[in-house]
N, CA, C and O of each residue as an XYZ file, in Angstrom:
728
protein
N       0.857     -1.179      0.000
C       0.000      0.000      0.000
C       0.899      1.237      0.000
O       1.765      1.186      0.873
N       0.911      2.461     -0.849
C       1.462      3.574     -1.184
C       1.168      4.581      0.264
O       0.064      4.760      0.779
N       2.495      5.161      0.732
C       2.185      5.751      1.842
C       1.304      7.045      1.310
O       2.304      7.576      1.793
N       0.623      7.870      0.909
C       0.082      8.512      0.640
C      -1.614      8.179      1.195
O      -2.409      8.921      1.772
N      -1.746      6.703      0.724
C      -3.125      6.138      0.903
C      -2.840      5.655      2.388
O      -3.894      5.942      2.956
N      -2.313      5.294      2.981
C      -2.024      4.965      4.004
C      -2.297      5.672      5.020
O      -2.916      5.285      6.011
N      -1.784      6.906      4.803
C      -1.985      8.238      5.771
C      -3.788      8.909      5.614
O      -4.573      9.147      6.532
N      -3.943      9.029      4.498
C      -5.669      8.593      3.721
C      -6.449      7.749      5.110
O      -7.125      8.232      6.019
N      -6.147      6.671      4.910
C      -6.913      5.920      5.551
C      -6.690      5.851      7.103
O      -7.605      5.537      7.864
N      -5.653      6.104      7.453
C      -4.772      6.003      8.612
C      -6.091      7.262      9.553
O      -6.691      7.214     10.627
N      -6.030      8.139      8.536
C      -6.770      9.894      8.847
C      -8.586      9.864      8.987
O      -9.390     10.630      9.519
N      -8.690      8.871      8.399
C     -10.637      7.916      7.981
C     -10.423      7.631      8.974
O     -10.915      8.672      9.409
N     -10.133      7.169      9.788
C     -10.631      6.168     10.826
C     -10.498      7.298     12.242
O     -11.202      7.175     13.244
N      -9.568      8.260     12.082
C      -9.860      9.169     13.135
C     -11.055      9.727     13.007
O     -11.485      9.608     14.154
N     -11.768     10.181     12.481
C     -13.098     10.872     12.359
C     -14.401      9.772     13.111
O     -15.319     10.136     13.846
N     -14.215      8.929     12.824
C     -15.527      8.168     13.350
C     -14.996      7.569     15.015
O     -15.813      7.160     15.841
N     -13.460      7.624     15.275
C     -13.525      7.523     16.629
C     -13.426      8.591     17.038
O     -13.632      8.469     18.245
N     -13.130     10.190     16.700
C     -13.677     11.405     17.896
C     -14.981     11.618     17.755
O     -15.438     12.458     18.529
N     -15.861     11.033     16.877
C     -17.176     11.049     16.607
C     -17.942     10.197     17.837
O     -18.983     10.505     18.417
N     -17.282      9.298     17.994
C     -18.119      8.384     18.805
C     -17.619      8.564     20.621
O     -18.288      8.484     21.651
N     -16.083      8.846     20.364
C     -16.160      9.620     21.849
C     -16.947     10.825     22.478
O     -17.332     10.849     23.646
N     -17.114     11.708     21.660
C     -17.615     12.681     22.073
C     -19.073     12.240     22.051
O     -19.536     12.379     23.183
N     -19.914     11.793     21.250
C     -21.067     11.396     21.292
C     -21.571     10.402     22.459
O     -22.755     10.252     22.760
N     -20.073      9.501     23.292
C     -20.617      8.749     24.650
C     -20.247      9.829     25.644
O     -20.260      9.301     26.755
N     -19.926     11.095     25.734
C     -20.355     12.097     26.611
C     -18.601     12.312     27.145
O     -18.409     12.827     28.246
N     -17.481     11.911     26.339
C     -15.870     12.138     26.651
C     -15.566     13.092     26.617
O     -15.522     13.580     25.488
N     -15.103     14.111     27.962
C     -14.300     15.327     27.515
C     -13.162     15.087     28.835
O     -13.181     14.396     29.853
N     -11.946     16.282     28.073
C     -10.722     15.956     28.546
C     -11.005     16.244     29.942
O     -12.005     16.931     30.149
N     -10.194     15.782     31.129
C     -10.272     16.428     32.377
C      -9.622     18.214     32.216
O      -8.733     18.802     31.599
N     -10.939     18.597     33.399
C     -10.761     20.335     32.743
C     -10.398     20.562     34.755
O     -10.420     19.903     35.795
N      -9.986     22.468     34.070
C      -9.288     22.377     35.606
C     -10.736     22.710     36.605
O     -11.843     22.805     36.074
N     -10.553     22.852     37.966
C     -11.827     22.841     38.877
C     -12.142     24.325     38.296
O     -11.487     25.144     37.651
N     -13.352     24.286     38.788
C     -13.954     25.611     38.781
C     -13.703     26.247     41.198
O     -14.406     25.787     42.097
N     -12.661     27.189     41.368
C     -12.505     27.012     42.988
C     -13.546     28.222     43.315
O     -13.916     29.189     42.649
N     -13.843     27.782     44.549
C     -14.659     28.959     45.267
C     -14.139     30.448     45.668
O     -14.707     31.499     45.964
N     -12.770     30.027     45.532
C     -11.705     31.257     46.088
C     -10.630     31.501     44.992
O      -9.910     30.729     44.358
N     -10.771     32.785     44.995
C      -9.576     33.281     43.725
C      -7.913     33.762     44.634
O      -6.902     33.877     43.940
N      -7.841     33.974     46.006
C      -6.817     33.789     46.442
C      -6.918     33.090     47.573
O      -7.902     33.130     48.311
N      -5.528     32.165     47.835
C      -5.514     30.871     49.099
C      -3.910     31.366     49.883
O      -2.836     31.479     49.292
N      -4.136     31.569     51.163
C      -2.980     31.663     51.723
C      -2.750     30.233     51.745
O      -3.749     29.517     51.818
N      -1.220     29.513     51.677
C      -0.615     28.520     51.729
C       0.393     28.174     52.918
O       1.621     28.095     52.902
N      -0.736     27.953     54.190
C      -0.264     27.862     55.407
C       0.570     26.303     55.724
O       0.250     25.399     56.496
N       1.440     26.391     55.033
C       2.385     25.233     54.989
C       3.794     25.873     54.531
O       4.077     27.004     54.135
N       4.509     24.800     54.724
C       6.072     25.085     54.054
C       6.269     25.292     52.118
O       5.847     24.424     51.353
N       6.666     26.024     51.835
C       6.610     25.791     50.775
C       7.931     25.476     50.247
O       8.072     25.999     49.142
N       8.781     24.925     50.566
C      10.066     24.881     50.420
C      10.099     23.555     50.124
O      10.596     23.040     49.122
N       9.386     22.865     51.303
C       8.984     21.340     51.392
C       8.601     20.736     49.595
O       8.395     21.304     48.523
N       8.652     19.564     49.981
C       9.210     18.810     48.354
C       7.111     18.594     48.150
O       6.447     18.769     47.128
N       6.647     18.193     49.496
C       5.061     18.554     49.352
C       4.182     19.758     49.014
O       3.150     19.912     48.360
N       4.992     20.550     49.716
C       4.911     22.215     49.266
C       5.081     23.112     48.198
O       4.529     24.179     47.928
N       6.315     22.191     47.428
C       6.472     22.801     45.805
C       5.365     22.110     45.202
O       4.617     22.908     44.638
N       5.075     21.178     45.138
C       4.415     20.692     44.499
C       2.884     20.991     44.297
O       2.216     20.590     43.343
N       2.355     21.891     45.524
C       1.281     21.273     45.722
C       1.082     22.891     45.448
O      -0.100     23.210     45.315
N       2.078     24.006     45.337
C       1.880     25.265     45.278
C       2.424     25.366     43.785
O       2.829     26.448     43.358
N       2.426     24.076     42.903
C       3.012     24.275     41.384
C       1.883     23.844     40.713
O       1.732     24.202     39.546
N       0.749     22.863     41.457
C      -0.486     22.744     41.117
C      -1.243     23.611     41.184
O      -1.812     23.904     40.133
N      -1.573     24.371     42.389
C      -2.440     25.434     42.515
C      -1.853     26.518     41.562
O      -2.808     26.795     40.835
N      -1.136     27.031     41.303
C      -0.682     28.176     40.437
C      -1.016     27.637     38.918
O      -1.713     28.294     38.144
N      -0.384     26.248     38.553
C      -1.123     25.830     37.071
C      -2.516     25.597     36.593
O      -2.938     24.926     35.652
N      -3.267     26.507     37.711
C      -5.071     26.197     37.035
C      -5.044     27.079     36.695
O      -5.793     27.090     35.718
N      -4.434     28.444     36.908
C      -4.705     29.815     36.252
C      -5.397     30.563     36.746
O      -5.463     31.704     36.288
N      -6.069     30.223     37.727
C      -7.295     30.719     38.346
C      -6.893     31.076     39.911
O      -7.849     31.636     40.448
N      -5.673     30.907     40.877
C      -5.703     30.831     42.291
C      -4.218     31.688     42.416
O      -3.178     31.342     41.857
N      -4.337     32.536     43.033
C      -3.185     33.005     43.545
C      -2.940     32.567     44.835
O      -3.600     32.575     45.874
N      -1.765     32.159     44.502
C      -0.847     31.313     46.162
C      -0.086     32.561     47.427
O       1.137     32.427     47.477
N      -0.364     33.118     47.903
C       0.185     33.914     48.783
C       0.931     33.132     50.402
O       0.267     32.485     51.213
N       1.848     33.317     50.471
C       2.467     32.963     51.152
C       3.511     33.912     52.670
O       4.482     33.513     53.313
N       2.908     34.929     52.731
C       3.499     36.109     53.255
C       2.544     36.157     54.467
O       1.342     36.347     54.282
N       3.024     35.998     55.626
C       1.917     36.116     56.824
C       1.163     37.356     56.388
O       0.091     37.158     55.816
N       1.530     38.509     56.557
C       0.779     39.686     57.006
C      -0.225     39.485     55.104
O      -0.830     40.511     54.793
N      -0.314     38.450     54.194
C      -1.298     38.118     53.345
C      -2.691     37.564     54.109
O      -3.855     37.892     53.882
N      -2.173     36.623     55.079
C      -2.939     35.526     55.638
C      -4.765     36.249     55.683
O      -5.806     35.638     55.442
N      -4.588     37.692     56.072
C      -6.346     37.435     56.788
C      -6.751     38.759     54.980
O      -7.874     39.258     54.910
N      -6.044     38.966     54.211
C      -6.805     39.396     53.216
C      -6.926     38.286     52.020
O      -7.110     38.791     50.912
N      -6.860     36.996     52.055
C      -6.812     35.622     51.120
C      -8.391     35.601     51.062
O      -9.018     36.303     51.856
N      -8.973     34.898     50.243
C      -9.978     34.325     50.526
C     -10.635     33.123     51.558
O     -11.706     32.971     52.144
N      -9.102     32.213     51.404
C      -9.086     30.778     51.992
C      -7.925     30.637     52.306
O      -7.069     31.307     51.727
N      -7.469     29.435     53.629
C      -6.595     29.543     53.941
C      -6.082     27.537     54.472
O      -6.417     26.941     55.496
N      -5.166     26.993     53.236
C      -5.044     26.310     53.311
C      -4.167     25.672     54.307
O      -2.993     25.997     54.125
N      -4.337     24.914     55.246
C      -3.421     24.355     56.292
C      -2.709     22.697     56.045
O      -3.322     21.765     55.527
N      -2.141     22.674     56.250
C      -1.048     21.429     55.752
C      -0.665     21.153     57.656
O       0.191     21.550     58.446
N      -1.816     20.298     57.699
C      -1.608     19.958     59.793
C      -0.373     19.171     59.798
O       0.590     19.619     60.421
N      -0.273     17.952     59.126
C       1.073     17.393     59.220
C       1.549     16.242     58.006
O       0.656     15.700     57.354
N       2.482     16.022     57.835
C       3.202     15.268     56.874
C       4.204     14.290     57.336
O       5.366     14.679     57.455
N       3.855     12.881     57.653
C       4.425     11.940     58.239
C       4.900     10.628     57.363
O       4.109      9.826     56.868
N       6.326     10.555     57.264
C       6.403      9.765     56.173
C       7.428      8.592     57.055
O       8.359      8.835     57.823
N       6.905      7.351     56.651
C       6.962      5.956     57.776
C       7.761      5.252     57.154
O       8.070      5.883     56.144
N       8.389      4.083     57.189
C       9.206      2.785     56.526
C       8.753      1.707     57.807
O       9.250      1.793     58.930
N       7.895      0.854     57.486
C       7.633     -0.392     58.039
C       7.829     -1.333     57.574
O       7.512     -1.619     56.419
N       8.880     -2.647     59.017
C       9.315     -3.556     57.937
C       8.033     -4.840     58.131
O       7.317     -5.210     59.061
N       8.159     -5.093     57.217
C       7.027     -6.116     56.907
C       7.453     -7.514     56.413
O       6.598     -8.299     56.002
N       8.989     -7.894     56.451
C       9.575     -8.797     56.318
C      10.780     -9.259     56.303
O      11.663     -8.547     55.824
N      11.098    -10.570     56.828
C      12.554    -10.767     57.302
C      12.552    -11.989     56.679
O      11.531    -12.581     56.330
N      13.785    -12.415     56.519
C      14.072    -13.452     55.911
C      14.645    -14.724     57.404
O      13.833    -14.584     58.319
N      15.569    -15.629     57.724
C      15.638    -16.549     58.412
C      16.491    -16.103     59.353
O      16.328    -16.226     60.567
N      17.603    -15.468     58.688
C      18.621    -14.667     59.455
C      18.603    -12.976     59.961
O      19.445    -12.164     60.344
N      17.260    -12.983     59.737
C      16.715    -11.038     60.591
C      16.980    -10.487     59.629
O      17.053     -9.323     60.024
N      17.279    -10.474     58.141
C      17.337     -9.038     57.317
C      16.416     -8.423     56.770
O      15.540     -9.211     56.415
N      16.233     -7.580     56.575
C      14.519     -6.700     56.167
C      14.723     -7.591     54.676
O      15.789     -7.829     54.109
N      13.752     -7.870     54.381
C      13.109     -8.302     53.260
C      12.216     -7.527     52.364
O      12.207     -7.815     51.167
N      11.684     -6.853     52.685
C      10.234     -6.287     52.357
C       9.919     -4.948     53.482
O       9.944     -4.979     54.713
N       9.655     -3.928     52.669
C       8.697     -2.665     53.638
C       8.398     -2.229     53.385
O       8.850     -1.726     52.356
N       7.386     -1.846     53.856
C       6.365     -0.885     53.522
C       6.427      0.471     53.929
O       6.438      0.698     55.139
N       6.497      2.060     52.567
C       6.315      3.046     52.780
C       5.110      3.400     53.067
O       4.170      2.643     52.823
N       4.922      4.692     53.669
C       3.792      5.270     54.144
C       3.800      6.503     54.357
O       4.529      7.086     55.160
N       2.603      7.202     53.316
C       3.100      8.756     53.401
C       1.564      9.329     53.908
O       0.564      9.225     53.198
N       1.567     10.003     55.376
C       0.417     10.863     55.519
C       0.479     11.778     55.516
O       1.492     12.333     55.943
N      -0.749     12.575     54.948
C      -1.483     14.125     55.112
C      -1.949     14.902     55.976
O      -1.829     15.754     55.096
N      -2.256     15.314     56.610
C      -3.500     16.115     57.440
C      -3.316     17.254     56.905
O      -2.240     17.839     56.783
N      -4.824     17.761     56.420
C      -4.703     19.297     55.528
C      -6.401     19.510     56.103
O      -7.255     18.719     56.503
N      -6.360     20.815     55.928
C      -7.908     21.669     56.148
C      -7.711     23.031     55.783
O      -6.689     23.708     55.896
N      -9.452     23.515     55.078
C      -9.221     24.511     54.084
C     -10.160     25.395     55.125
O     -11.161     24.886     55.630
N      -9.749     26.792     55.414
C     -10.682     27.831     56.196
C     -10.992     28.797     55.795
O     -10.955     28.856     54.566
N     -11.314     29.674     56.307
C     -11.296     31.208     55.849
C     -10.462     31.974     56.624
O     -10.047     31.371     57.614
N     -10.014     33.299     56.479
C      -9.429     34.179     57.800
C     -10.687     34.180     58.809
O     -10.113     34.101     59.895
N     -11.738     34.213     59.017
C     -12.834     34.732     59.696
C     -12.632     33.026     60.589
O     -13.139     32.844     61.696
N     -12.151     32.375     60.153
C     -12.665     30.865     61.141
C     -13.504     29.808     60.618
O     -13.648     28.750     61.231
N     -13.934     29.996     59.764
C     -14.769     29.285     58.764
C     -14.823     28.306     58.604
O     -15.564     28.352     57.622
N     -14.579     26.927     58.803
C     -13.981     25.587     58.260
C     -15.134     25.189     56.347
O     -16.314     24.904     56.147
N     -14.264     25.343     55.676
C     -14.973     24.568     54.263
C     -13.921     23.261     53.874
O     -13.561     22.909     52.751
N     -13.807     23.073     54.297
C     -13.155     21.353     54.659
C     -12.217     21.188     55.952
O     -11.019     21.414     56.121
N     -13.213     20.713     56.789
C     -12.442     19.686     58.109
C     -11.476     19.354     58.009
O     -11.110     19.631     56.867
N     -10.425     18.682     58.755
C      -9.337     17.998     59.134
C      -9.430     16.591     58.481
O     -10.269     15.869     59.019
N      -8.441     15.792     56.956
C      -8.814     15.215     56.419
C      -7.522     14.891     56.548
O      -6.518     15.592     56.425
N      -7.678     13.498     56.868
C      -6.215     12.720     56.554
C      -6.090     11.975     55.519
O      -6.820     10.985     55.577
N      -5.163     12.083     54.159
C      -4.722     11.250     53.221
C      -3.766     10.774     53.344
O      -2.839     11.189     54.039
N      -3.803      9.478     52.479
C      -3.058      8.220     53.170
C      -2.839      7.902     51.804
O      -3.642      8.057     50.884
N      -1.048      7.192     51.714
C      -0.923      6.271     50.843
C       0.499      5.310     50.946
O       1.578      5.878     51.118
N       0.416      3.691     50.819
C       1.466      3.037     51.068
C       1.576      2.400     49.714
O       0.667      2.174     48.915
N       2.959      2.134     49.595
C       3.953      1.299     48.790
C       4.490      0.240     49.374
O       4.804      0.315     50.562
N       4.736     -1.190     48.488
C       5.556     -2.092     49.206
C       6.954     -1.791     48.184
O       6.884     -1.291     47.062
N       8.056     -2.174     48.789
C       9.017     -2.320     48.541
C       9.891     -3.514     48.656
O      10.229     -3.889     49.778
N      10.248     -4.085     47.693
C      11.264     -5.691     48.269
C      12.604     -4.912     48.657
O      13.089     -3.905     48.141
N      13.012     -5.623     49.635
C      14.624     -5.166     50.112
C      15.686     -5.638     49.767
O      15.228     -6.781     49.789
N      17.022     -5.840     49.371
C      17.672     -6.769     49.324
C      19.057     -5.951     49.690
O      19.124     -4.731     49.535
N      20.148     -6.732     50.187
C      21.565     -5.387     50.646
C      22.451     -5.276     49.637
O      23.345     -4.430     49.670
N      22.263     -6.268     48.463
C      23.313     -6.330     47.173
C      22.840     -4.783     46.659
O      23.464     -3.724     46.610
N      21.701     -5.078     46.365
C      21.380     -3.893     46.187
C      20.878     -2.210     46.648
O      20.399     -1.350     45.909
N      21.123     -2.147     47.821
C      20.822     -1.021     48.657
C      20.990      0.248     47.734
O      19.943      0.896     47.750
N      21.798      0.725     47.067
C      21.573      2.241     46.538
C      20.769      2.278     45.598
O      20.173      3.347     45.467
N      20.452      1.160     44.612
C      19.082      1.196     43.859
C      17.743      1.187     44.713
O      16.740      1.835     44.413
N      17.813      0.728     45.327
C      16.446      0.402     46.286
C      16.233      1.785     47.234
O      15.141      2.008     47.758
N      17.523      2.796     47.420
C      17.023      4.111     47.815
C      16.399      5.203     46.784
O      15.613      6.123     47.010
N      16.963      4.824     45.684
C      16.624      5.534     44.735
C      15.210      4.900     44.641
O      14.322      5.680     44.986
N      14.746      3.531     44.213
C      13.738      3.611     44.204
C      12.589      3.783     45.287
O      11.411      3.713     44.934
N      12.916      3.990     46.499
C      12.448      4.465     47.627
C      11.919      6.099     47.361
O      10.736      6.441     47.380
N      12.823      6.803     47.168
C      12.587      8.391     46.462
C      11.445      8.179     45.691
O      10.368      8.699     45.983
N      11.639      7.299     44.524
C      10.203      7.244     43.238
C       9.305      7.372     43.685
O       8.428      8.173     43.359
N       9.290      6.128     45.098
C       7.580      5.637     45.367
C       7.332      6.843     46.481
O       6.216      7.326     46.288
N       7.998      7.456     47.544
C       7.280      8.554     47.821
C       6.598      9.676     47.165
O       5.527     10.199     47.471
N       7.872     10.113     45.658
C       7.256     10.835     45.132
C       6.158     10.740     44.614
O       5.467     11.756     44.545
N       5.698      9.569     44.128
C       4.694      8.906     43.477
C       3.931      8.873     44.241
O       2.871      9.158     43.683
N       3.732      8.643     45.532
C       2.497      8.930     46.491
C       2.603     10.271     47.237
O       2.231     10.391     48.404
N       3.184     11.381     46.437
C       2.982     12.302     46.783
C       2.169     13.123     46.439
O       1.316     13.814     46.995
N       2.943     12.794     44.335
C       1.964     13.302     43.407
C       0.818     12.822     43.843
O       0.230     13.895     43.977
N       0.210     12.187     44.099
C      -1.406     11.359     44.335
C      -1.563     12.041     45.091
O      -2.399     12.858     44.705
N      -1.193     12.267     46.187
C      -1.922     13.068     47.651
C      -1.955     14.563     46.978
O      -2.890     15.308     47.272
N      -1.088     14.934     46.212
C      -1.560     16.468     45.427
C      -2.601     16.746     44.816
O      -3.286     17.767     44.869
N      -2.776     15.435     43.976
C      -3.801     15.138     43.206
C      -4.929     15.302     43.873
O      -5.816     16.032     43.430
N      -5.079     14.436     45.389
C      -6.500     14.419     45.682
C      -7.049     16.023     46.353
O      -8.176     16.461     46.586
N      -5.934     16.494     46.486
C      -6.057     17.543     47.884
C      -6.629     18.564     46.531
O      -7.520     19.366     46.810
N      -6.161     18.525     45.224
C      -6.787     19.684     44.249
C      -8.157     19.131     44.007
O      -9.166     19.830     44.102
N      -8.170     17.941     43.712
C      -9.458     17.315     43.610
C     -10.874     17.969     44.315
O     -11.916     18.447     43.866
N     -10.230     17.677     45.875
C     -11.258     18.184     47.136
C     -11.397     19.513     46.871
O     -12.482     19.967     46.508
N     -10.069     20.440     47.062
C     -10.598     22.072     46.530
C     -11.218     21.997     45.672
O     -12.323     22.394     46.043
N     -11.269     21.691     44.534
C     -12.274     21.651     42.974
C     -14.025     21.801     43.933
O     -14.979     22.578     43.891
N     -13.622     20.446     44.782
C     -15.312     20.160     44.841
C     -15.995     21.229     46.114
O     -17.152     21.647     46.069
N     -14.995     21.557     47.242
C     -15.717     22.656     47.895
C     -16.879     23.506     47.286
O     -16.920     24.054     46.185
N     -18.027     23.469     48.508
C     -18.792     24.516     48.314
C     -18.521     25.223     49.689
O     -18.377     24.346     50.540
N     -18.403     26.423     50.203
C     -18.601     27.292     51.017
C     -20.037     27.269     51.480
O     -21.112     27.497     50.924
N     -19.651     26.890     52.770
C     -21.534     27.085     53.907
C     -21.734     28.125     53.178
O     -20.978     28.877     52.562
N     -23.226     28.057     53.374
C     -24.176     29.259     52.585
C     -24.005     30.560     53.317
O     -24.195     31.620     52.721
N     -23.492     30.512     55.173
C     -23.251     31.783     55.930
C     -22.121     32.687     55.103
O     -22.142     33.886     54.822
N     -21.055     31.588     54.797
C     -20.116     32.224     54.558
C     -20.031     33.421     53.074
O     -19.244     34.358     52.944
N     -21.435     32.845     51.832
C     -21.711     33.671     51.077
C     -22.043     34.826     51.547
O     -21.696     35.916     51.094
N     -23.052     34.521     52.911
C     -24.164     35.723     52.730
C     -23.324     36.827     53.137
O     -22.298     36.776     53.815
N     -23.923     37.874     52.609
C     -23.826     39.522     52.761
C     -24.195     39.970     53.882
O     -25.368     40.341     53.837
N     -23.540     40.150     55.229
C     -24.363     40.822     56.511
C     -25.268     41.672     55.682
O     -25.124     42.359     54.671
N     -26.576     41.273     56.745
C     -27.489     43.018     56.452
C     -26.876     44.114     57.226
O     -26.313     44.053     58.319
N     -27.162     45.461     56.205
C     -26.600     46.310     57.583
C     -28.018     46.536     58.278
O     -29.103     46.078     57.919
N     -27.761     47.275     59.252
C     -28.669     47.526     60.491
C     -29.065     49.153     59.972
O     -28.298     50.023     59.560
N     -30.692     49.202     60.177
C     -30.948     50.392     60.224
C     -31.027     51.475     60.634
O     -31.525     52.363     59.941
């Protein structure tokens, strides 16, 4: 077959599959729509959780990250990062006591407020573990791949924590407009 027709046909067959994706209701993941157009980022940002999670919020286009105390009570929202606990449990030994096997473990505690006191998401702990096989021939590969899998359950815990902002709604108090007094 002549590459000319090839590319022809190659190009036919795209049309009837974006036809039929879009027609079973497929669209790309889009960024959240947030309740707040600026978030103080009451965490470290230096932290390897902290770049990350302040390289997400800045890539929706939509959230300015302020990080400057005397920002804190003119933000809209004020994200807290309660704690970040990262574990190595061994979960296996071989005959003669050497770790075999362990398990990483990386937790969250985060909650989203207002300056006023507000809570629009509670105290939420995310959680995520990795197993790891051990072996001592190999120890500096197995740190390196130790690095991967935290990062890898880090990205995820970034993931979910934008997720949850996406889905916030703000108590209805926190919309309303005091009346003034007559």
């Amino acid at each position: 077959m002549s590459t000319p027709r090839r590319h022809f046909l190659q190009g036919l067959w795209a049309v009837p599959l974006t036809a039929g994706l879009s027609a079973c209701g497929f669209q790309l993941r889009s960024v959240g729509d947030y309740p707040f157009k600026t978030l103080y980022a009451n965490f470290s940002i230096n932290s390897p959780l902290g770049v990350e999670l302040r390289r997400n919020l800045l890539g929706t286009g939509r959230i300015e990250v302020w990080s400057e105390p005397a920002q804190m009570l003119k933000a809209d929202a004020i994200l807290d990062i309660l704690s970040e606990e990262r574990q190595q449990v061994v979960v296996g030994i071989n005959a003669l006591g050497q770790v075999r096997e362990l398990q990483l473990r990386l937790r969250v505690r985060f909650r989203l407020r207002t300056p006023e006191g507000v809570t629009w998401i509670d105290a939420v702990e995310l959680a995520q573990q990795r197993d790891l096989s051990f072996t001592e021939t190999a120890a500096l590969s197995k740190e390196i791949e130790q690095g991967m899998l935290y990062r890898d359950m880090q990205t995820d815990i970034v993931q979910q924590i934008m997720r949850r902002l996406a889905m916030v709604k703000p108590p209805a108090k926190a919309l309303a407009v005091p009346a003034s007094k007559p």
